[in-house]
C-alpha positions as CSV (number, residue, x, y, z in Angstrom):
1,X,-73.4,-96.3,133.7
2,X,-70.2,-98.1,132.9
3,X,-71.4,-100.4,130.8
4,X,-72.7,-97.1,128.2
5,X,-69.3,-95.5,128.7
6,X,-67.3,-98.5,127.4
7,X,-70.3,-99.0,124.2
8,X,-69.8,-95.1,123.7
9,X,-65.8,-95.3,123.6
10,X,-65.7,-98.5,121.5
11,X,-67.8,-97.4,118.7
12,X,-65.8,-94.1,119.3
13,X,-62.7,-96.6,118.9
14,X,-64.7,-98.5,116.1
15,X,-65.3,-95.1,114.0
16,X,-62.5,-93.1,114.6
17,X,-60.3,-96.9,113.2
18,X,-62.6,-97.0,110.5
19,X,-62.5,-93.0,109.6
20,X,-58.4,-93.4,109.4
21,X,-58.2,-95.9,107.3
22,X,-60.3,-94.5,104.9
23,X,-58.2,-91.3,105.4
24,X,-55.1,-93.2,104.3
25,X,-56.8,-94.9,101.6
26,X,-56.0,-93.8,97.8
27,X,-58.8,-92.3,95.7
28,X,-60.3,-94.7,92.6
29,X,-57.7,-93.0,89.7
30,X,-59.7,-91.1,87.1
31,X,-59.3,-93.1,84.1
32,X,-56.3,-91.5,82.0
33,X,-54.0,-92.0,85.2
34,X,-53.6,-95.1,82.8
35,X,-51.5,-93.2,80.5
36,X,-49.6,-92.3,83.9
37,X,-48.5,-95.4,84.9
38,X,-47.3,-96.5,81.5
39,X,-43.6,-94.2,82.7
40,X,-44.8,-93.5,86.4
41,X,-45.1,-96.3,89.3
42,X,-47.8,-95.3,92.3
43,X,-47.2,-97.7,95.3
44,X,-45.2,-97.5,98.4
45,X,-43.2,-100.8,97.4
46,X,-42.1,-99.7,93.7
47,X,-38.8,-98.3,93.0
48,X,-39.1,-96.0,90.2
49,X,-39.7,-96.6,86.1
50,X,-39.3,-94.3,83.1
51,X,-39.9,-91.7,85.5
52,X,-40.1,-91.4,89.4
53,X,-42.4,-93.4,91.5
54,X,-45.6,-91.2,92.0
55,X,-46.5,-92.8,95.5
56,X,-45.9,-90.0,98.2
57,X,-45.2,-86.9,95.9
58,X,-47.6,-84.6,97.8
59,X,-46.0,-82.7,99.7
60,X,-42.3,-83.9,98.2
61,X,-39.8,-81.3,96.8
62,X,-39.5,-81.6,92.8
63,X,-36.4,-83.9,91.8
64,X,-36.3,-85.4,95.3
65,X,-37.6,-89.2,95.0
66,X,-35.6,-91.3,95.6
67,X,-33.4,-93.3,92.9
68,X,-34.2,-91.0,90.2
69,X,-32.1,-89.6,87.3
70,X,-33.7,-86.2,87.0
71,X,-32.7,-83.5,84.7
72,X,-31.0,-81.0,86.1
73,X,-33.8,-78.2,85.7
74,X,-36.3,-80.4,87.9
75,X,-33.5,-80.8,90.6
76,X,-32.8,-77.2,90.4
77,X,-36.7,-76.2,90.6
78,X,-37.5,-74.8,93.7
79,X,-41.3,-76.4,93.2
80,X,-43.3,-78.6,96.3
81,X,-45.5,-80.8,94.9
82,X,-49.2,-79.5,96.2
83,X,-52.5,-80.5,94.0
84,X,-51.8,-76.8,92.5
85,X,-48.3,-77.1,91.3
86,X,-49.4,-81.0,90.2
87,X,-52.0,-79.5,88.1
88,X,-50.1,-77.0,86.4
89,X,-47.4,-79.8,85.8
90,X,-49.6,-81.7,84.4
91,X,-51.2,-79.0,82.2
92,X,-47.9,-78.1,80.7
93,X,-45.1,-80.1,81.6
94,X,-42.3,-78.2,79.6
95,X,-44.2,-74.2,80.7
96,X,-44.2,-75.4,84.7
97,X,-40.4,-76.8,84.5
98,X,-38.9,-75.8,81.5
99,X,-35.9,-78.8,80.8
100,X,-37.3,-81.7,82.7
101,X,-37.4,-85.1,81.6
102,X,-41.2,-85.8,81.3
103,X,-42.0,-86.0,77.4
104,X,-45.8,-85.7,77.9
105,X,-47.8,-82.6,76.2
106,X,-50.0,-81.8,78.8
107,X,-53.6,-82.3,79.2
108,X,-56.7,-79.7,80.5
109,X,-57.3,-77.9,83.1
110,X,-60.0,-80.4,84.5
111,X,-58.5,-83.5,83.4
112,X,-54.7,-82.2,85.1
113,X,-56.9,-81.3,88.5
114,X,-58.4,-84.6,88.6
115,X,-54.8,-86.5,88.5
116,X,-53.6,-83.9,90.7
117,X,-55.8,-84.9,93.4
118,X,-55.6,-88.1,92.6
119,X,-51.8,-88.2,93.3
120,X,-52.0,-86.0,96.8
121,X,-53.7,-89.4,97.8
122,X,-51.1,-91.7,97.3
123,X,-49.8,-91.1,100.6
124,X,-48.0,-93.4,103.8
């Protein structure tokens, strides 16, 4: 009887280890999250470019990474960063925060949804 009770709580262990990581893990970016990174960094370790580093900004107040110049309309907004308020960001950049920085005309609905997920994965 022991013997089952320690295989039953190591492959617990085993799949609830295995179930976090992949929890953690970043999803595969959709392919124009290339035009992203040409301004935007995405890792934990990077310090920001021509615009803020992208790692983390789920959940993050607008105009609050760290080491950032950002234009006074994106420090003023009042936005947090959810897959919603990502997607209409990336839709229309100058509509969602009119006076930020990001010189970028926007992109569909589908195409804005799918980086917008994206980024809520790029998470410690």
């Amino acid at each position: 009887m022991q013997s089952r009770l320690l295989a039953a709580a190591s492959l617990f262990a085993a799949t609830f280890s295995a179930t976090a990581a992949l929890a953690q893990a970043p999803a595969t970016p959709p392919p124009l999250f290339a035009v992203c990174q040409a301004c935007h960094e995405s890792t934990a370790t990077a310090g920001p470019s021509v615009g803020p580093n992208l790692f983390g900004v789920g959940g993050r107040k607008a105009g609050a990474a760290p080491d950032y110049d950002y234009s006074d309309a994106m420090k003023a907004s009042a936005t947090i960063w959810s897959a919603d308020t990502l997607t209409a960001f990336i839709t229309d950049p100058a509509k969602t925060v009119p006076g930020n920085k990001m010189d970028y005309p926007g992109n569909d609905a589908a195409t804005s949804k799918a980086l917008a997920d994206y980024l809520m994965t790029l998470k410690p």
